[in-house]
C-alpha positions, 0 to 999 in steps of 0.5 A: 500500500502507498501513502499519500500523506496530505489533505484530501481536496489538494490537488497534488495528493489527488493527483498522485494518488489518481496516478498510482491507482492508475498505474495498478498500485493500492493507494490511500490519502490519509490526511491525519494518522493521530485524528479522529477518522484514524486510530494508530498507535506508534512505537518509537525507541533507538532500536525499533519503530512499529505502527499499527493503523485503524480507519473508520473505513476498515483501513488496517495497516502496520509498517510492513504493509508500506510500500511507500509515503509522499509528505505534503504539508508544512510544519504549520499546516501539519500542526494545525492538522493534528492540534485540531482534535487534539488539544495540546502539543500539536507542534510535538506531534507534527514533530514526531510524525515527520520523524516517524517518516525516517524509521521507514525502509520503503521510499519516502518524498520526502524525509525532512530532517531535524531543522525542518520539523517545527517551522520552514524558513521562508527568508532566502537569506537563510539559503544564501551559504547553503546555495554558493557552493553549488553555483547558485546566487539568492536574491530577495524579491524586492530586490528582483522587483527593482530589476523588472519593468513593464506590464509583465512585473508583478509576475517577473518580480516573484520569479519562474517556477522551477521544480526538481524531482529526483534527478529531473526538473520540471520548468514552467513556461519560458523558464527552460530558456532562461535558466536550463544551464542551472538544472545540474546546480539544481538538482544537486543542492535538492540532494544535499538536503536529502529531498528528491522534490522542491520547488525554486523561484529563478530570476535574472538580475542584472544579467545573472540568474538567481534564486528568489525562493525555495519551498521545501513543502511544494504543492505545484498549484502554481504551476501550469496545467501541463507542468502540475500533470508532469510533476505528478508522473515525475512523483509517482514514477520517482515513488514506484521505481523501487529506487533507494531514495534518502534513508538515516542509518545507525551511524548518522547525526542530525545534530 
């Protein structure tokens, strides 16, 4: 069975989930494993990890039975999902869930790590040491604002849209001409932090292109009709292949 770990009217969770159906797999999207239309009880210690997972719909699931998880929803998102129904410490338990996701031996898009679990960084700033190395310039978006003129600004100021899944990139609308020299940069920095799906916001300034955004929790909804469809296949094939995608061992740090 394939978990689709997100929000039933998203668009991106539907589509992947259509996606794998279609191409013959069992698939669920479940959108809160410790609410009230599920009940799961999970087991974490240094050695072992187990789940035991009820619906109201006769869903029986136990981590054996995980062939493989997409993630979608933010920290925040995620926090206000699980606090909904369960007073206190929702910040915790989004917390353990996304900690959870890295027990798990089958593929997962995406296993966030520690920094990433009770809040998303939303300034570039944050990115700029992390971009360098691999090429790649930051800039914020006032600042690419100021470069644009003309009736195209208010969309040229935001930046193109640019998402990488594993080792292909998907380009929105003329975004391909401009910045395709940049896939290889791209797609190695989403591997340094140990994704295989992300979403980039490229702009030229002054003549040089750089990276307005990152969004680590994507949703695609900005995203053409062809390009959202794309990524869809991108995920699905990625989730499906039996690839090894990121996985923690014994001998690894988070800290």
């Amino acid at each position: 069975m394939f978990l689709v770990l997100g929000h039933h009217e998203d668009l991106l969770c539907q589509g992947v989930h259509r996606g794998l159906l279609d191409r013959g797999f069992k698939a669920r999207i479940i959108t809160d494993i410790f609410g009230d239309a599920a009940k799961s009880v999970l087991r974490l210690s240094a050695t072992e990890t187990s789940l035991h997972l009820e619906s109201c719909d006769d869903l029986r699931l136990t981590i054996q039975d995980i062939c493989g998880v997409f993630v979608t929803g933010t920290p925040q998102s995620l926090q206000t999902r699980f606090g909904a129904s369960n007073g206190n410490y929702s910040a915790e338990k989004s917390a353990a869930f996304l900690g959870w996701i890295w027990s798990l031996s089958c593929p997962v898009i995406n296993r966030y790590c520690p920094e990433f679990w009770f809040e998303c960084p939303e300034s570039i700033e944050f990115w700029r040491g992390r971009l360098e190395p691999f090429g790649l310039e930051s800039i914020g978006s006032a600042g690419a604002a100021r470069d644009v003129g003309g009736r195209d600004a208010a969309k040229s100021s935001r930046g193109h849209l640019v998402a990488v899944i594993g080792s292909k990139v998907v380009w929105e609308e003329d975004a391909r001409e401009r910045f395709q020299h940049l896939a290889g940069a791209l797609t190695r920095f989403t591997a340094s932090l140990g994704l295989e799906y992300i979403e980039f916001r490229l702009h030229h300034s002054n003549g040089r292109p750089s990276v307005t955004a990152i969004e680590l929790f994507p949703k695609s909804a900005e995203f053409c009709q062809s390009s959202r469809q794309e990524i869809v296949d991108e995920l699905v094939a990625l989730l499906t292949s039996g690839q090894n995608l990121s996985t923690r061992t014994a001998s690894d740090s988070w800290f």
